[in-house]
N, CA, C and O atoms as a DFTB+ gen file, in Angstrom:
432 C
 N C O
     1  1      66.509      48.649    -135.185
     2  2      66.129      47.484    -134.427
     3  2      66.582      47.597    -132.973
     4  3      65.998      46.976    -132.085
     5  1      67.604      48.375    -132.742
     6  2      68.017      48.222    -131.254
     7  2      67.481      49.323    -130.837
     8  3      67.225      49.311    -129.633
     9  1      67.234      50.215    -131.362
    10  2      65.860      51.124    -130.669
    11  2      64.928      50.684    -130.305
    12  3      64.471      51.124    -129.250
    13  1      64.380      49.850    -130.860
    14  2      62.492      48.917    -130.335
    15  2      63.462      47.911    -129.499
    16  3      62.868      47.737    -128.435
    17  1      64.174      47.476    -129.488
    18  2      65.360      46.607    -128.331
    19  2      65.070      47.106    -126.899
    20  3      64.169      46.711    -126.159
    21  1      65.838      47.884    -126.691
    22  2      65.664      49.449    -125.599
    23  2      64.404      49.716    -125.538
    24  3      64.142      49.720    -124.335
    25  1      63.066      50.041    -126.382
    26  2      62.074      50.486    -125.806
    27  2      61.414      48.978    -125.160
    28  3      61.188      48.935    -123.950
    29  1      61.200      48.082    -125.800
    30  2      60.825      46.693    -125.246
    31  2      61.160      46.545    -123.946
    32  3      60.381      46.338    -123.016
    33  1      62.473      46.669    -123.894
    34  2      63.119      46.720    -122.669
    35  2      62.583      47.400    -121.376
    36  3      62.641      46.785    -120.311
    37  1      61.929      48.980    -121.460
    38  2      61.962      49.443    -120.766
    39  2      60.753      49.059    -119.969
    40  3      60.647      48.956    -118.747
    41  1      60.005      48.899    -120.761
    42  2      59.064      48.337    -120.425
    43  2      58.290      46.872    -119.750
    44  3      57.197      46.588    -119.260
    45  1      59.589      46.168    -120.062
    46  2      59.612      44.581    -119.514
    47  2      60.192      44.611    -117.848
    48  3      60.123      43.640    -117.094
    49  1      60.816      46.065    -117.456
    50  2      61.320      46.191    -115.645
    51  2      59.849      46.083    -115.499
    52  3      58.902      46.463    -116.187
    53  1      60.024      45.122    -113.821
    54  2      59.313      44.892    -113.009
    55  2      58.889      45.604    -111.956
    56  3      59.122      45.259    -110.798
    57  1      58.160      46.771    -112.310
    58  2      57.995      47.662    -111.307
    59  2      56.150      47.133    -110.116
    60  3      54.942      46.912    -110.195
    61  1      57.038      47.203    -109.419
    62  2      55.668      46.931    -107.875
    63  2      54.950      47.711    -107.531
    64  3      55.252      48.472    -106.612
    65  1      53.794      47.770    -108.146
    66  2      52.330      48.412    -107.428
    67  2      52.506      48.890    -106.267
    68  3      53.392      48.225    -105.730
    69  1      51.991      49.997    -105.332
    70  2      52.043      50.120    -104.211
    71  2      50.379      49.549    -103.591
    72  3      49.422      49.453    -104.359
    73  1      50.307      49.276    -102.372
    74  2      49.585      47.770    -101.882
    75  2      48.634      49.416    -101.448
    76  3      47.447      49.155    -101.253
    77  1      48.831      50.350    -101.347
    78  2      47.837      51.549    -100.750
    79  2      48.558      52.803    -101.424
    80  3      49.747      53.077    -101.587
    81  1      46.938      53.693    -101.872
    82  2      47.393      55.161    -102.012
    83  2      46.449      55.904    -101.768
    84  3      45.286      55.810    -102.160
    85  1      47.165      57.053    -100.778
    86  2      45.979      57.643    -100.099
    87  2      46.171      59.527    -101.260
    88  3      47.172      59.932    -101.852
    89  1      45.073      60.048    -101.172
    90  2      45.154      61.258    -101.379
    91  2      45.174      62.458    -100.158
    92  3      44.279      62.789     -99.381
    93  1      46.895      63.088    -100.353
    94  2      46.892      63.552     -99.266
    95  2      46.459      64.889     -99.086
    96  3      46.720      65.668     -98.169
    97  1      45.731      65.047    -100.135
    98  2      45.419      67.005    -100.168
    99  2      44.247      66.807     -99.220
   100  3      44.000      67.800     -98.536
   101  1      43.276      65.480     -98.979
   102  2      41.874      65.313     -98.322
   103  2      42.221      65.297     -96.971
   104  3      41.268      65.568     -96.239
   105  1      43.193      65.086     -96.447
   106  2      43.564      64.664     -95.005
   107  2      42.793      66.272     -94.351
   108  3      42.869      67.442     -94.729
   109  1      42.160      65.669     -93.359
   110  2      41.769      66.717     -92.367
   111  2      42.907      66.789     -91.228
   112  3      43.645      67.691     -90.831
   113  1      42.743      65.607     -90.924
   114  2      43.056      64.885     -89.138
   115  2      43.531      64.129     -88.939
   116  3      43.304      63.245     -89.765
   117  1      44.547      63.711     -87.809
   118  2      45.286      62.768     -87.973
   119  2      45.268      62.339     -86.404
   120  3      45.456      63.230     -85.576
   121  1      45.021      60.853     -85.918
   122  2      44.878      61.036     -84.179
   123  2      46.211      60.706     -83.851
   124  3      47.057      60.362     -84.677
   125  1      46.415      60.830     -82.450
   126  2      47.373      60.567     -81.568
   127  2      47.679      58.522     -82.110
   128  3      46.974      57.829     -82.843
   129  1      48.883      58.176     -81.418
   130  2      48.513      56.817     -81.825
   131  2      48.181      56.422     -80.583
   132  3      48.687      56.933     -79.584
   133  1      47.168      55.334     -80.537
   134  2      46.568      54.826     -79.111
   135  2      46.811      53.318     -78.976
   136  3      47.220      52.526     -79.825
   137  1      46.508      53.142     -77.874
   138  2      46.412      51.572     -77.438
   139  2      45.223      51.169     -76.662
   140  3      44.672      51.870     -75.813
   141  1      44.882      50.015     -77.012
   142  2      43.962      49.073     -75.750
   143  2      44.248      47.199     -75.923
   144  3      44.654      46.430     -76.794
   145  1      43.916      47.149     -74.983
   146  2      44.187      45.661     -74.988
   147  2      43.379      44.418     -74.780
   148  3      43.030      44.017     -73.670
   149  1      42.990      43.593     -76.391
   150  2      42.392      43.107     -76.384
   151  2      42.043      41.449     -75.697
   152  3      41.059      40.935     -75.165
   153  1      43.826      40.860     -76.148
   154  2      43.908      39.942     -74.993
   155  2      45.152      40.393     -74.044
   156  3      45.802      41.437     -73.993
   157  1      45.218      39.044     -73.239
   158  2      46.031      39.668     -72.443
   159  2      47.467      39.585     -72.771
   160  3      48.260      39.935     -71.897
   161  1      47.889      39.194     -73.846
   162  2      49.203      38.599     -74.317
   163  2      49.534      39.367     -75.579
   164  3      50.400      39.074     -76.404
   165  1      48.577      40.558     -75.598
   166  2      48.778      41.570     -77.210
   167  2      47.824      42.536     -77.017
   168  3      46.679      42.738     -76.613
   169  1      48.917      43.102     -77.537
   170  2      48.143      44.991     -77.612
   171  2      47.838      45.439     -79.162
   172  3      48.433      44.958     -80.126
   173  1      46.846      46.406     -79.237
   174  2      46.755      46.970     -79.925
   175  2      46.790      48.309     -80.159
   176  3      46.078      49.168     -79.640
   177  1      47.885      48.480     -81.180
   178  2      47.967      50.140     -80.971
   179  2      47.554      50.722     -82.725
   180  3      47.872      50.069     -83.719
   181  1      46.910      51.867     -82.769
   182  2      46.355      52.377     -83.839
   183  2      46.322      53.821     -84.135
   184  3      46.975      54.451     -83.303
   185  1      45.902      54.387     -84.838
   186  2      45.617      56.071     -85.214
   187  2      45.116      56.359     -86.598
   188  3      45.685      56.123     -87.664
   189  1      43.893      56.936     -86.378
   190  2      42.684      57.245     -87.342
   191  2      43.137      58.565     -87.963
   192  3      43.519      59.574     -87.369
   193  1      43.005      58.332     -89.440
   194  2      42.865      59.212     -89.873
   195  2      41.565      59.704     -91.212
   196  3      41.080      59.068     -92.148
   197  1      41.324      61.378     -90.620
   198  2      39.993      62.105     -91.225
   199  2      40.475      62.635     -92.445
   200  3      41.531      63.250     -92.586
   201  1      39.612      62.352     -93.351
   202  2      39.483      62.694     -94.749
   203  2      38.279      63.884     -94.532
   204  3      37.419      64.026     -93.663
   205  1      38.593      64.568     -95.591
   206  2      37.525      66.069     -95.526
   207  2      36.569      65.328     -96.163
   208  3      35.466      65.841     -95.976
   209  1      36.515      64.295     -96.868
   210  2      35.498      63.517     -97.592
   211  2      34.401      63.359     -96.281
   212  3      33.194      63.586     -96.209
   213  1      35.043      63.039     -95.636
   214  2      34.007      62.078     -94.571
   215  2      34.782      60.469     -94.218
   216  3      34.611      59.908     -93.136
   217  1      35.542      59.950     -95.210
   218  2      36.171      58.922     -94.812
   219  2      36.909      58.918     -93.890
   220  3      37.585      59.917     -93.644
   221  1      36.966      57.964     -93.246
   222  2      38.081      58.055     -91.799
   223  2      38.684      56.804     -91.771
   224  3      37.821      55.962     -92.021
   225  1      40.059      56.162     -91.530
   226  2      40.846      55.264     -92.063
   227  2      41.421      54.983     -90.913
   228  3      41.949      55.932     -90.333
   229  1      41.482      53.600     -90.261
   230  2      42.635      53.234     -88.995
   231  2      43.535      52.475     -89.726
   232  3      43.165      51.636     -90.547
   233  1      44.911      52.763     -89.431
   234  2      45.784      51.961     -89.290
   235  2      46.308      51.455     -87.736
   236  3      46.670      52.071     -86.734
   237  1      46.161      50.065     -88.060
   238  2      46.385      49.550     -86.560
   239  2      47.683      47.951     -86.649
   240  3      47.996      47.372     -87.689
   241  1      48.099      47.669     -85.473
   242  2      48.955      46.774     -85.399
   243  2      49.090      45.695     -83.937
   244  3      49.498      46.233     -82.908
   245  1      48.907      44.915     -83.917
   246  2      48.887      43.801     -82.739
   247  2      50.120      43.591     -82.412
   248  3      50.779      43.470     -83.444
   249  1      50.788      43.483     -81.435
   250  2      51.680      43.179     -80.914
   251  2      51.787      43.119     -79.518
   252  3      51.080      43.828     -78.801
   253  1      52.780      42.172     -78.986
   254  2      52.547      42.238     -77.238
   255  2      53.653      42.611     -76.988
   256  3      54.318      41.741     -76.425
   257  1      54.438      44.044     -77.252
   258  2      55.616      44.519     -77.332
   259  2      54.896      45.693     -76.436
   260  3      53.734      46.044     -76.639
   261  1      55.606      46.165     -75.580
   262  2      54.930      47.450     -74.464
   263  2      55.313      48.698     -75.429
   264  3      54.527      49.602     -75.145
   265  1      55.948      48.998     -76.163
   266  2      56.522      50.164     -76.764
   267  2      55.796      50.202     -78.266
   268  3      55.919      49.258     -79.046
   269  1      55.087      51.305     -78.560
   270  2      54.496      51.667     -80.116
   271  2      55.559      50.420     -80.739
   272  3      56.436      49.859     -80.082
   273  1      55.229      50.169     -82.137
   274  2      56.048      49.895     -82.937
   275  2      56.520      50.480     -84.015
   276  3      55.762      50.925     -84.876
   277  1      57.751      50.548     -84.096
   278  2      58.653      51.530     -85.517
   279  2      57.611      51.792     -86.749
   280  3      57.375      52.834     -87.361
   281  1      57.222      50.843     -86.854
   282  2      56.857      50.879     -88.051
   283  2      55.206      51.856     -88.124
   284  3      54.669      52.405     -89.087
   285  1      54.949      51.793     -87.257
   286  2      53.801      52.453     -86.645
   287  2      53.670      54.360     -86.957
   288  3      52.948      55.156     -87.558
   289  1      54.730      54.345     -86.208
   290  2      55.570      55.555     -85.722
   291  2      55.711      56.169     -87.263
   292  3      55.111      57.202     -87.561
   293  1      56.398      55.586     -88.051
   294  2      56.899      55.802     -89.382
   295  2      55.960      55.969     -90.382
   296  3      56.038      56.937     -91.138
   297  1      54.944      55.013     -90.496
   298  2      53.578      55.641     -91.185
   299  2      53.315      56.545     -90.921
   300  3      53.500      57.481     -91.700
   301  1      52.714      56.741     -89.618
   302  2      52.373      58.116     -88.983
   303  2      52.419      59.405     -89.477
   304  3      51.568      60.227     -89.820
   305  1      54.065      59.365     -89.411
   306  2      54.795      60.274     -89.912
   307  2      54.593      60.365     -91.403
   308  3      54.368      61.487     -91.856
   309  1      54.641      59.364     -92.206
   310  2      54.346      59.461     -93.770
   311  2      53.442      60.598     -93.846
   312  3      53.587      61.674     -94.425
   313  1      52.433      60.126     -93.113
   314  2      50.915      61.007     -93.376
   315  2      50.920      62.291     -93.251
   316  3      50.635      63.155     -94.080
   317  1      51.399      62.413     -91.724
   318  2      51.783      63.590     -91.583
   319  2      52.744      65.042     -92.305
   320  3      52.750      66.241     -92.030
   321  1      53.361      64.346     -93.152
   322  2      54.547      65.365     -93.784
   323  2      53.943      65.153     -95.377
   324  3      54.313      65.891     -96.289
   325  1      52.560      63.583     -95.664
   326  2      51.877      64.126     -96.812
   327  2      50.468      64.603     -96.861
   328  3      49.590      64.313     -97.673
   329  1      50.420      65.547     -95.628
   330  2      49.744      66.650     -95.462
   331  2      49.337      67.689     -96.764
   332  3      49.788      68.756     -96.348
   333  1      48.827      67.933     -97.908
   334  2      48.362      68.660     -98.395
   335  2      49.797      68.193    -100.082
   336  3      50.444      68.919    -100.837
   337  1      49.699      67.084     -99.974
   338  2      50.254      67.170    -101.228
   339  2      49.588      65.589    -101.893
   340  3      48.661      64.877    -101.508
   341  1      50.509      65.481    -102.992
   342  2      49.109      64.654    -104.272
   343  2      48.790      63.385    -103.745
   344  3      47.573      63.202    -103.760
   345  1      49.464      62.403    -103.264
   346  2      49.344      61.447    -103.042
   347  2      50.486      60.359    -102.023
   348  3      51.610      60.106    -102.454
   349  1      50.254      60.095    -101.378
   350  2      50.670      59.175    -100.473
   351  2      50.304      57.332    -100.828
   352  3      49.281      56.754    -101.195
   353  1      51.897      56.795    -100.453
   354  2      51.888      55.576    -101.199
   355  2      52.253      54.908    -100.331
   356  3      53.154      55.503     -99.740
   357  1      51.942      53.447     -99.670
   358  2      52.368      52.616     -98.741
   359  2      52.730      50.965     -99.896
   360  3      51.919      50.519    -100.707
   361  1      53.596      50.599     -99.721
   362  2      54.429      49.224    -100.333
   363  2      53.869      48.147     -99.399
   364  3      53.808      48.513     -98.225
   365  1      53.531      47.154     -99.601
   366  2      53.435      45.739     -98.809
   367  2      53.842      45.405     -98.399
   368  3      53.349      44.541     -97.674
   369  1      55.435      45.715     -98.351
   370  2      57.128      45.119     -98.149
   371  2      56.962      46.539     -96.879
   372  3      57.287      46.146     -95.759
   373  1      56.762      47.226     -96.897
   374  2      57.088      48.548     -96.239
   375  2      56.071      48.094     -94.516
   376  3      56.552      48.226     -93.390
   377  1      55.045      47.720     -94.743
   378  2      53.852      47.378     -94.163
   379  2      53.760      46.635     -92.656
   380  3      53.369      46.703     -91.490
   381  1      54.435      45.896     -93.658
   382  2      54.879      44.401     -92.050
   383  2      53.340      43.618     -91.619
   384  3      52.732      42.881     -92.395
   385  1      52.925      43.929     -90.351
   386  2      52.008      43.321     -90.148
   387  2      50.974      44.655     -89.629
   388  3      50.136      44.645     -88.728
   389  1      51.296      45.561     -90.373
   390  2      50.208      47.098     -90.630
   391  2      48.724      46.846     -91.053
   392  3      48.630      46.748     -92.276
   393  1      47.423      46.701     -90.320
   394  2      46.545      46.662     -91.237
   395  2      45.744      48.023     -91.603
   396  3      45.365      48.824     -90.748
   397  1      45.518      48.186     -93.161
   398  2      44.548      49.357     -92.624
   399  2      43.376      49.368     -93.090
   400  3      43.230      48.800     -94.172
   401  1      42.188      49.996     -92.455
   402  2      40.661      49.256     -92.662
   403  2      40.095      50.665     -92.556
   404  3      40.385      51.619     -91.834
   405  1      39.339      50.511     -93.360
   406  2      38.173      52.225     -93.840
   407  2      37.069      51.335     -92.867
   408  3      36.519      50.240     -92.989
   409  1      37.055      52.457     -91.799
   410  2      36.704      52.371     -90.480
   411  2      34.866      53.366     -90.744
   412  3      33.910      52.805     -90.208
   413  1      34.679      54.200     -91.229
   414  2      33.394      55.044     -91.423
   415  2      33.415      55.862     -92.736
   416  3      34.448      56.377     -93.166
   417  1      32.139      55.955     -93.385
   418  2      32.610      56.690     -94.197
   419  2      31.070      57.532     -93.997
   420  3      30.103      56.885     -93.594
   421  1      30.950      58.869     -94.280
   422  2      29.571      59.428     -94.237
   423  2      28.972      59.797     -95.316
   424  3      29.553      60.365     -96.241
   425  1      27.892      59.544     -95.303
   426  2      27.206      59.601     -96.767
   427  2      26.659      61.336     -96.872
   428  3      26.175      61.979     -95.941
   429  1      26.898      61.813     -98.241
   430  2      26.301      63.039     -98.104
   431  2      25.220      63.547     -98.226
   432  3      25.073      64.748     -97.998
């Protein structure tokens, strides 16, 4: 009985979905991160990234802060170092006010 106790158990932790998962073996390309400014009281800074699929993905962030933001910077980097391996995972909690939007995709 305290064996099915313990397995019940293990199974009742509350483990959290990740809010995005990219496959990183597809990554072609990855852009610089950029800015433009849409009003005058907030910027937007972003960087696209190419899937060998044809999909191409921005992550972007609003802020009226003159300097990239950390968190920006730090995705970035996720992507970059999951360059050619299984999968890449972004948390909701991790995110902040990160959006990311499948920007083109090409049909074959």
């Amino acid at each position: 009985m305290k064996i099915l106790q313990k397995i019940k158990s293990l199974f009742n932790c509350s483990v959290i979905p990740p809010e995005h998962i990219f496959n990183g073996i597809g990554i072609e390309y990855i852009t610089p991160i950029e800015k433009s400014r849409d009003k005058p009281d907030e910027v937007r800074y972003y960087f696209m990234i190419h899937f060998q699929s044809g999909l191409v993905i921005k992550v972007q962030i609003y802020t009226s802060e003159i300097e990239v933001p950390p968190i920006l910077l730090s995705i970035r980097e996720l992507f970059i170092n999951g360059i050619g391996h299984s999968y890449i995972t972004l948390y909701q909690d991790e995110m902040m006010d990160v959006q990311i939007i499948r920007y083109y995709h090409k049909e074959f």
